[in-house]
PASEBA-1860 file (N, C-alpha, C; in nm, 3 decimals):
! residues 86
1> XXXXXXXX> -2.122/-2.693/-0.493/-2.081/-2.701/-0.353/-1.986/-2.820/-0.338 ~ -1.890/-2.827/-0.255/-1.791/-2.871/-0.210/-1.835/-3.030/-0.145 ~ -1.749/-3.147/-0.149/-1.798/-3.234/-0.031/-1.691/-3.237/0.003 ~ -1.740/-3.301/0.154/-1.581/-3.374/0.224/-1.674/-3.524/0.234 ~ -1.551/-3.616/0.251/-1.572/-3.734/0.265/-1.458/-3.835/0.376 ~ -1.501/-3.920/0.422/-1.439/-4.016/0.511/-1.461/-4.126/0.472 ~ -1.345/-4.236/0.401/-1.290/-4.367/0.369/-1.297/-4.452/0.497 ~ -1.385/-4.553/0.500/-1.379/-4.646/0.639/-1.346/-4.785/0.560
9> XXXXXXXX> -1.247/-4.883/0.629/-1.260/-5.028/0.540/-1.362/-5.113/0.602 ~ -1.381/-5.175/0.541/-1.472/-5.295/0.608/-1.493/-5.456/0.553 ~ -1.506/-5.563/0.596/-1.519/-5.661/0.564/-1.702/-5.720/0.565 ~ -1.688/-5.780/0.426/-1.859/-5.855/0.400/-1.844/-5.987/0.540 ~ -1.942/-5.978/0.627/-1.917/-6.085/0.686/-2.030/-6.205/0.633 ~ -2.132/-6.202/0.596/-2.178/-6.270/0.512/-2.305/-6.206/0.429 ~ -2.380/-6.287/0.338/-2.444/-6.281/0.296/-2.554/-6.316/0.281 ~ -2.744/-6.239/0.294/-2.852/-6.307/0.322/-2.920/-6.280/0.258
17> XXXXXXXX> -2.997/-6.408/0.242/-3.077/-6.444/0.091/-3.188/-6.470/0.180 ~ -3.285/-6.420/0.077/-3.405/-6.466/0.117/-3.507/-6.430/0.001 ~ -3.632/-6.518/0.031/-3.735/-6.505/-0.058/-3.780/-6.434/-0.104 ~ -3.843/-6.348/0.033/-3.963/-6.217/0.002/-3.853/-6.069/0.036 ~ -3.756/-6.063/0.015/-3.681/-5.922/0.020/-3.570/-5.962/-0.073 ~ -3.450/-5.848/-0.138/-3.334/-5.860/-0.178/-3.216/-5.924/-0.080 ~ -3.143/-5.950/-0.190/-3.021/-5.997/-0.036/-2.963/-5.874/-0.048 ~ -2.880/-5.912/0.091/-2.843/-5.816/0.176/-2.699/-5.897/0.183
25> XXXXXXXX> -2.605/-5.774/0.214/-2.469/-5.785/0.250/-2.457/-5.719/0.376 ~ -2.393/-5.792/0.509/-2.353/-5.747/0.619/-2.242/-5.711/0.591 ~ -2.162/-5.593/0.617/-2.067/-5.569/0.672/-2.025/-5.520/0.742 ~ -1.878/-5.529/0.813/-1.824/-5.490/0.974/-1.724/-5.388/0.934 ~ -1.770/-5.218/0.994/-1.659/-5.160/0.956/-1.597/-5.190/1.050 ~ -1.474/-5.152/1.022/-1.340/-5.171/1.160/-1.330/-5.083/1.246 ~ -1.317/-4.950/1.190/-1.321/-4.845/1.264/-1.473/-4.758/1.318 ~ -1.589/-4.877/1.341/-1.670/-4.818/1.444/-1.673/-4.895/1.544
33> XXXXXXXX> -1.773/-4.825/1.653/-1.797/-4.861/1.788/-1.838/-4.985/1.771 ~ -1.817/-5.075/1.871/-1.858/-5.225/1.927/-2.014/-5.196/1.858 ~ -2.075/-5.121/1.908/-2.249/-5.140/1.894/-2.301/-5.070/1.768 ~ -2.189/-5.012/1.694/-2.217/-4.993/1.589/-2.184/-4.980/1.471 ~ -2.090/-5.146/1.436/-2.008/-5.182/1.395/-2.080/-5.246/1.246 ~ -2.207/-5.309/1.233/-2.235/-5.377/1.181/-2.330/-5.302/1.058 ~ -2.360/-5.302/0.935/-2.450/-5.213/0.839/-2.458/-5.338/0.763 ~ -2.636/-5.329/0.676/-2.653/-5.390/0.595/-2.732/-5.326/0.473
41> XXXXXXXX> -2.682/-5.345/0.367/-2.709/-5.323/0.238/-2.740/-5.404/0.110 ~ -2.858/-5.348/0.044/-2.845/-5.467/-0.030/-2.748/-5.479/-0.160 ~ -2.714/-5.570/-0.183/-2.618/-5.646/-0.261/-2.608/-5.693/-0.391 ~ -2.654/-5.537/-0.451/-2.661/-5.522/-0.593/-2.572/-5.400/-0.622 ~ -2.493/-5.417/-0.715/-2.402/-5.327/-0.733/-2.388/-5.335/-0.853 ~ -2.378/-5.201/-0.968/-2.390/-5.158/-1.091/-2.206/-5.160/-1.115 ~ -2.157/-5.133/-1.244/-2.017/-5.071/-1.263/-2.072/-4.973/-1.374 ~ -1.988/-4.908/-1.420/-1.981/-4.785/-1.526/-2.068/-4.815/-1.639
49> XXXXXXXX> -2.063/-4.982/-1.698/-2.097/-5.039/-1.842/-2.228/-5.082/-1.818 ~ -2.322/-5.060/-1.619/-2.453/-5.149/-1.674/-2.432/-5.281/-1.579 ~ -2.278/-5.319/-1.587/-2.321/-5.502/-1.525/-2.336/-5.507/-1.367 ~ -2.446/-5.574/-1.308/-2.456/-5.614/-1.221/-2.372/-5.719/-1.150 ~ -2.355/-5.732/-1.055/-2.238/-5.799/-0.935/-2.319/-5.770/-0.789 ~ -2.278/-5.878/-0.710/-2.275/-5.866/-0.576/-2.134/-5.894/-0.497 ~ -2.163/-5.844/-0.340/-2.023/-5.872/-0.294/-1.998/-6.009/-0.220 ~ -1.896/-6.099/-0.204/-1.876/-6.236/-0.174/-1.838/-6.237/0.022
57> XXXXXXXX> -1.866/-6.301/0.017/-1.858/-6.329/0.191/-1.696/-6.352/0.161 ~ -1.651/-6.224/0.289/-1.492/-6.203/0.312/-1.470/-6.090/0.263 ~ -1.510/-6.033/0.170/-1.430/-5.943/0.044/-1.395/-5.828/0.115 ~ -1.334/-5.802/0.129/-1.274/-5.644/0.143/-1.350/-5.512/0.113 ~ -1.374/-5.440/0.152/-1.434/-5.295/0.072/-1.449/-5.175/0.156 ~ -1.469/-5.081/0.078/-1.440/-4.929/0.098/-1.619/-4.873/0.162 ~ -1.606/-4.795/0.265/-1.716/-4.775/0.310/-1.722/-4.605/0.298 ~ -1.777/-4.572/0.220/-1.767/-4.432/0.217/-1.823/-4.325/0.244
65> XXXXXXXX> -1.826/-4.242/0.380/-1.933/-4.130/0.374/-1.933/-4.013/0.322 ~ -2.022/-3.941/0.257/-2.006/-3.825/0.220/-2.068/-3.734/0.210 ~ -2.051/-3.586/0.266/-2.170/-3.486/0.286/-2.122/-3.352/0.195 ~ -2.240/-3.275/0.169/-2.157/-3.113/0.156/-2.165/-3.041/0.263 ~ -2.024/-2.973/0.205/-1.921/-2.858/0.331/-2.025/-2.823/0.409 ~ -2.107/-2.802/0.380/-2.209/-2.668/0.461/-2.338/-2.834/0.616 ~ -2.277/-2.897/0.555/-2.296/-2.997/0.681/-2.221/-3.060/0.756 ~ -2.108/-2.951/0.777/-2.019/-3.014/0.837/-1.978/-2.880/0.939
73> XXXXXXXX> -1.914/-2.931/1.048/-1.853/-2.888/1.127/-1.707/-2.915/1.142 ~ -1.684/-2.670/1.172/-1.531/-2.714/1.143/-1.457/-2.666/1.312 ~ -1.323/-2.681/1.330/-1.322/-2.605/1.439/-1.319/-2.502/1.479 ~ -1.378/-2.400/1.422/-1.415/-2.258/1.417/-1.571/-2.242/1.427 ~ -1.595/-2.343/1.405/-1.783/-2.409/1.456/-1.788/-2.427/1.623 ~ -1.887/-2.415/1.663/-1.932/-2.459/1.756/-2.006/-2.600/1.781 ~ -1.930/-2.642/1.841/-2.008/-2.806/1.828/-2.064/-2.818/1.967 ~ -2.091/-2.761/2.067/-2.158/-2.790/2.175/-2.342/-2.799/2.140
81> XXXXXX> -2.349/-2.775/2.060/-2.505/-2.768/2.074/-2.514/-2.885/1.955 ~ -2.472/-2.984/1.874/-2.442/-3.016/1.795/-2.378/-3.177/1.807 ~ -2.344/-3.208/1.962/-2.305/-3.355/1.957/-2.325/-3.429/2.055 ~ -2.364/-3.498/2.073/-2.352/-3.612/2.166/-2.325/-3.636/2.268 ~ -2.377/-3.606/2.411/-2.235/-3.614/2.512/-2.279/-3.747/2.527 ~ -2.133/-3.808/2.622/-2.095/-3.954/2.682/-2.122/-3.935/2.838
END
């Protein structure tokens, strides 16, 4: 099955350490709402070879969502029963 996906940028705004949990990386995507702008994750990150890294307060990065086709709505869908009103 197929995915689609959506590229958001975002900036680490900092980083939190603590004792009794992992740290965590805040970051601010740009392109969401005022109130729901902010996600935190923790801040362990693998590459291809195994090595571990975290991300640095400031850094730049790619926020990526991604679903398969069949959870998505197209405009040949009906989205009234399906979103949000304002």
């Amino acid at each position: 099955m197929s995915k689609k996906r959506k590229q958001l940028r975002g900036t680490v705004e900092k980083v939190i350490k603590s004792d009794h949990s992992p740290e965590m990386a805040q970051i601010t995507i740009h392109e969401a709402e005022d109130l729901y702008r902010e996600i935190r994750v923790d801040n362990e990150f693998t590459d291809g070879d195994g090595t571990k890294a975290g991300l640095k307060q400031g850094a730049e990065v790619d926020v990526i969502v991604e679903a398969d086709s069949d959870a998505m709505l197209t405009p040949t869908t009906s989205r009234t029963s399906n979103v949000e009103k304002r």
